[in-house]
C-alpha positions in Angstrom: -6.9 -15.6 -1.9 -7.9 -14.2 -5.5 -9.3 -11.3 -6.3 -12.5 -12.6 -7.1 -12.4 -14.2 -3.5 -11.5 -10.9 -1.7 -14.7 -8.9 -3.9 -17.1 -11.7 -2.7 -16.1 -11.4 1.0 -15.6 -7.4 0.4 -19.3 -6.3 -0.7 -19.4 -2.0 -0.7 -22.1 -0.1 -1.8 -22.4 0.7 -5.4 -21.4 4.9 -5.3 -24.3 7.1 -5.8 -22.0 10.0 -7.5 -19.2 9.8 -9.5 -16.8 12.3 -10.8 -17.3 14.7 -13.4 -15.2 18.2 -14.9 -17.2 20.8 -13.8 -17.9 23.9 -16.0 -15.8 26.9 -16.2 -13.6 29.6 -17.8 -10.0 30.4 -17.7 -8.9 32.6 -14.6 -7.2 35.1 -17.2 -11.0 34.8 -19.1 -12.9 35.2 -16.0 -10.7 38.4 -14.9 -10.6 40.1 -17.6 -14.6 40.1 -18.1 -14.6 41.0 -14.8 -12.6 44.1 -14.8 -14.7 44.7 -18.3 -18.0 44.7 -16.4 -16.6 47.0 -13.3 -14.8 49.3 -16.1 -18.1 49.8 -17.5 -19.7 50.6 -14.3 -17.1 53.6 -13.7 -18.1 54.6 -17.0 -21.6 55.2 -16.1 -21.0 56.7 -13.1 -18.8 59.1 -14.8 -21.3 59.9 -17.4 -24.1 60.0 -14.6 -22.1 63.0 -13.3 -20.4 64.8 -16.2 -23.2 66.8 -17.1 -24.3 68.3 -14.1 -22.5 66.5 -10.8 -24.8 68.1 -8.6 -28.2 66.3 -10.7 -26.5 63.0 -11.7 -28.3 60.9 -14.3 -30.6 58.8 -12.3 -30.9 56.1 -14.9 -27.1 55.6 -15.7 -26.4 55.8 -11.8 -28.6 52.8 -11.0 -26.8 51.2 -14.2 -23.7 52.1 -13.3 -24.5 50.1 -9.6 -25.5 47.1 -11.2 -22.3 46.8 -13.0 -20.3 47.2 -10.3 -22.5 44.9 -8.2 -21.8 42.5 -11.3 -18.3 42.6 -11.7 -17.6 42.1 -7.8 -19.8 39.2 -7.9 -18.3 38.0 -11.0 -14.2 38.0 -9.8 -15.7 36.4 -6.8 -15.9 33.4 -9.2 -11.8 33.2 -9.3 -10.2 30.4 -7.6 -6.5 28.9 -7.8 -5.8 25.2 -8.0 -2.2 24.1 -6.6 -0.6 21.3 -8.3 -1.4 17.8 -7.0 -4.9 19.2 -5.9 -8.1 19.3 -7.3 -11.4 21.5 -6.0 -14.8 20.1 -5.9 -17.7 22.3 -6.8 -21.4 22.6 -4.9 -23.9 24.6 -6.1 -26.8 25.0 -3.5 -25.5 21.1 -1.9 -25.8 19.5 -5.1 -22.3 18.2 -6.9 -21.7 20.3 -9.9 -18.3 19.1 -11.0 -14.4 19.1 -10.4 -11.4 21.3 -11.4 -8.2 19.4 -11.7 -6.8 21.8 -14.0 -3.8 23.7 -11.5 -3.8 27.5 -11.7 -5.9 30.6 -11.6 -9.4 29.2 -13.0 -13.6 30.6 -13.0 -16.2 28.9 -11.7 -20.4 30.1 -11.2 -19.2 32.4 -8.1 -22.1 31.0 -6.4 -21.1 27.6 -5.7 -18.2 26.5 -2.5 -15.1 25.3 -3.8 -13.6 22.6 -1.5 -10.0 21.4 -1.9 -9.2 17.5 -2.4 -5.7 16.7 -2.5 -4.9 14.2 -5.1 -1.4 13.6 -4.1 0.3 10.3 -3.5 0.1 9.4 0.2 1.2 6.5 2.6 -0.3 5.3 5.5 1.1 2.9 8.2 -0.6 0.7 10.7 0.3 0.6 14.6 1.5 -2.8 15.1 -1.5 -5.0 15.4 -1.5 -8.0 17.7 -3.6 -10.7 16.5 -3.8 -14.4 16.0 -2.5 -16.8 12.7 -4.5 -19.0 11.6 -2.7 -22.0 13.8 -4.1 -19.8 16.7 -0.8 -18.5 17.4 -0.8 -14.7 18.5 1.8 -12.7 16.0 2.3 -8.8 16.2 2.1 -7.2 12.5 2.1 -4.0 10.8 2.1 -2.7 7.0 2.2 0.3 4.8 -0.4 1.6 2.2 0.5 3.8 -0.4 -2.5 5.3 -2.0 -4.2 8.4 -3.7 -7.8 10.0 -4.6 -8.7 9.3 -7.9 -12.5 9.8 -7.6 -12.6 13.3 -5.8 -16.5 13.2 -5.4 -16.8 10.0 -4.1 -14.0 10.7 -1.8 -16.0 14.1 -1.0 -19.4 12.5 -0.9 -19.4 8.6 -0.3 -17.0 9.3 3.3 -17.5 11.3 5.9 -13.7 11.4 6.3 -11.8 9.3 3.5 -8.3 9.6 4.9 -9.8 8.0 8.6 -11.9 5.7 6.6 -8.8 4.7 4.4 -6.7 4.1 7.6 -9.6 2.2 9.6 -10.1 0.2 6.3 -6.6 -0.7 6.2 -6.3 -2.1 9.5 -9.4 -4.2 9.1 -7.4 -5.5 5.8 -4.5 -6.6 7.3 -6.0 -8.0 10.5 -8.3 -10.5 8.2 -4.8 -11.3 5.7 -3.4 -12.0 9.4 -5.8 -14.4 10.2 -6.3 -16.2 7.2 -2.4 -17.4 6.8 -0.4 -18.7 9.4 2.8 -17.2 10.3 4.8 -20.4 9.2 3.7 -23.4 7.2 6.7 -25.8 8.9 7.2 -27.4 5.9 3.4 -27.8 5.0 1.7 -27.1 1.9 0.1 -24.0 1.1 1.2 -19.7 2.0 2.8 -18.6 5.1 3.1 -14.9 6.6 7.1 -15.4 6.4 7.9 -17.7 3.6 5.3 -16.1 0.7 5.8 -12.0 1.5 5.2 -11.3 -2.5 1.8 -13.6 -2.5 0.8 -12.0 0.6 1.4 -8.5 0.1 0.0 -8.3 -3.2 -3.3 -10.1 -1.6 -3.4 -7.5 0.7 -3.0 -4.8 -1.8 -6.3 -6.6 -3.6 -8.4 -6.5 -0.3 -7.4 -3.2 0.6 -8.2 -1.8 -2.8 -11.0 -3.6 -3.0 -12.5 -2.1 0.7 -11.6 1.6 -0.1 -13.0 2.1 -3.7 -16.3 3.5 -2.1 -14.2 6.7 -1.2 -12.7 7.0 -5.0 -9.3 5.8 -3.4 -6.8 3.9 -5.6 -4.4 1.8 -3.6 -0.7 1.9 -5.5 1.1 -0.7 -3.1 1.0 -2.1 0.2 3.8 -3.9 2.3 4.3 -5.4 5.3 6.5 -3.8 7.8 6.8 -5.5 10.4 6.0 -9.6 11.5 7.1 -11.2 14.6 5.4 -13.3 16.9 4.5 -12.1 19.8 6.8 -11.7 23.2 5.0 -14.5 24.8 5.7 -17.1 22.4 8.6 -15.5 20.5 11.1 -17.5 22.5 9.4 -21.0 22.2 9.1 -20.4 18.6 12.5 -19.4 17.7 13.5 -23.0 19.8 11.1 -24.4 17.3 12.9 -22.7 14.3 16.4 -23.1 15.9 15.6 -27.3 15.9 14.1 -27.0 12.3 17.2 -25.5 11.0 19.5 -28.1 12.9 17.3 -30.9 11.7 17.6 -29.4 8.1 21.4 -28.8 8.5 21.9 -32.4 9.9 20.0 -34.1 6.9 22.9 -31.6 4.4 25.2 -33.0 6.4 24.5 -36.6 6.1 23.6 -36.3 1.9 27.1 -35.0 1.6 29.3 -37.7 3.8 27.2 -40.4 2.1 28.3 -38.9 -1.6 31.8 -38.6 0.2 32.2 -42.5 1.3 30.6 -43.5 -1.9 33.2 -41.9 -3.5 36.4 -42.9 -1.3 35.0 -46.6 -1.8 34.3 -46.0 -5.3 37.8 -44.3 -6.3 39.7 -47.5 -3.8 38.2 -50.2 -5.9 39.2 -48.5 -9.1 42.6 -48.0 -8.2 43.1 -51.2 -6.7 44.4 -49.7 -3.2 42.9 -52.0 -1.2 40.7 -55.0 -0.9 38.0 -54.8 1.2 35.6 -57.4 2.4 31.8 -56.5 3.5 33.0 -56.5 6.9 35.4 -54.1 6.9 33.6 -51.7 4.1 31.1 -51.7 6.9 33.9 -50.8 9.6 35.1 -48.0 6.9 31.9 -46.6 6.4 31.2 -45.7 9.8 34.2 -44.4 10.5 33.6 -41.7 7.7 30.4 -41.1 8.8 31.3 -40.6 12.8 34.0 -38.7 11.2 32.2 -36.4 9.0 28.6 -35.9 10.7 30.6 -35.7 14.3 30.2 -32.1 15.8 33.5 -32.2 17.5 37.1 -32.8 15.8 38.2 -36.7 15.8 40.8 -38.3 17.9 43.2 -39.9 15.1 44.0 -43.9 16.7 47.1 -45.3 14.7 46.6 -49.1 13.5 50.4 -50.5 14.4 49.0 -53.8 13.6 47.9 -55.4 10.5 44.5 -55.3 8.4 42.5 -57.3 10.8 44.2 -57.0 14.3 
């Protein structure tokens, strides 16, 4: 299956928000016009009550209680962003931007600040019982590595991207499941066993292609685990046990042909012995009972001539 294949059975929404760098300052910026504001504030309440503490400067008081209002609000803006993690912005429930950036940063102190990790994770499947396409029931299970590239679409698209990854995943790997058969027996075309590259890199391409809604990029997928099930597994492995004999068999017989065209070959040149049809005929199928024979050969010793 192509890629352009897996998009046209795949068909997800187009995203109605993408992601963007939100606006802000520097968490050193932000603090230090924070403590400004609030210094400034204790400076009017100071010189509300120099002059007389007992009459304080009305004026300068209310002043000095909007700067101090201020300032608190203002710090209230500082936020840290961890390494590997990224905070998506709301102001009022409308997507303002995102802050990748790691360490102490400022943002409009209004707006919540959710945390998205954008670290690499894996997830695995249970081991999924399901049916080839022969019809023949097979137990299979895989790995995803993966990671958040589009926060807000992993925020906003989802309700909860890491189930939806993991639900997507299975669905994935249930349809590669069913659209190969576990073993081609010498047949043209992909099997679950004989192509694991092809197939794997397939289901990295339907995968990918299922989770982009939720801004998730898939980095690999493999399959960890492929066995048919108990019920057949025993009739199968006869099957494969017979296959192998058969294909061992047919070795067998190429090389003790080359071998008695050889002895044959190397007796004429050398002039050991004359043979007629007859006997090359006798010869030959003594080699071959010798050599394709499963159990050692009882040597009989020819106290006669040639022919008797």
């Amino acid at each position: 299956m192509s890629a352009t294949t897996t998009e046209a059975v795949v068909r997800m929404p187009s995203p109605a928000v993408r992601e963007r760098e939100a606006t802000g300052l520097p968490g050193v910026t932000g603090f230090l016009i924070g403590i400004g504001v609030i210094a400034l504030g204790v400076a009017a309440l100071l010189l509300a009550l120099l002059p007389e503490p007992s009459d304080p400067s009305v004026p300068l008081l209310v002043v000095s209680a909007l700067l101090l209002a201020a300032g608190s609000v203002w710090l209230g803006g500082l936020f840290t962003v961890a390494p590997g993690e990224a905070r998506v912005l709301q102001f009022l429930g409308r997507y303002t931007g995102t802050v990748r950036q790691d360490g102490l940063r400022w943002a409009n102190p209004f707006t919540t600040k959710d945390k998205v990790s954008t670290r690499i994770r894996n997830h695995e499947t249970a081991t999924l019982k399901v049916n080839d396409a022969d019809g023949n029931p097979i137990e299979i299970a895989a790995v995803v590595v993966w990671q958040v590239d589009d926060t807000a679409r992993a925020k906003f698209e989802v309700d909860d991207f890491v189930r939806f990854v993991g639900i997507q995943t299975e669905t994935a790997v249930r349809h590669i499941a069913t659209s190969y058969p576990y073993d081609n027996h010498d047949e043209a075309g992909l099997s679950l066993r004989e192509n694991a590259d092809e197939i794997t890199e397939t289901l990295s391409i339907e995968i990918a292609a299922r989770v982009q809604s939720a801004g998730v990029r898939v980095i690999e997928s493999r399959l960890t685990h492929l066995a048919y099930a108990p019920e057949i597994a025993q009739a199968m492995l006869q099957r494969q046990q017979a296959g192998a004999m058969v294909a061992a068999r047919q070795r067998i017989v190429e090389g003790a042909v080359g071998m008695v065209e050889l002895a044959l070959a190397r007796l004429a040149a050398h002039d050991v012995v004359e043979l007629d049809e007859e006997r090359k005929a006798a010869m030959v199928s003594n080699l071959l009972v010798v050599l394709c024979g499963d159990r050692a050969t009882q040597p009989v010793v020819n106290a006669g001539s040639l022919y008797h």
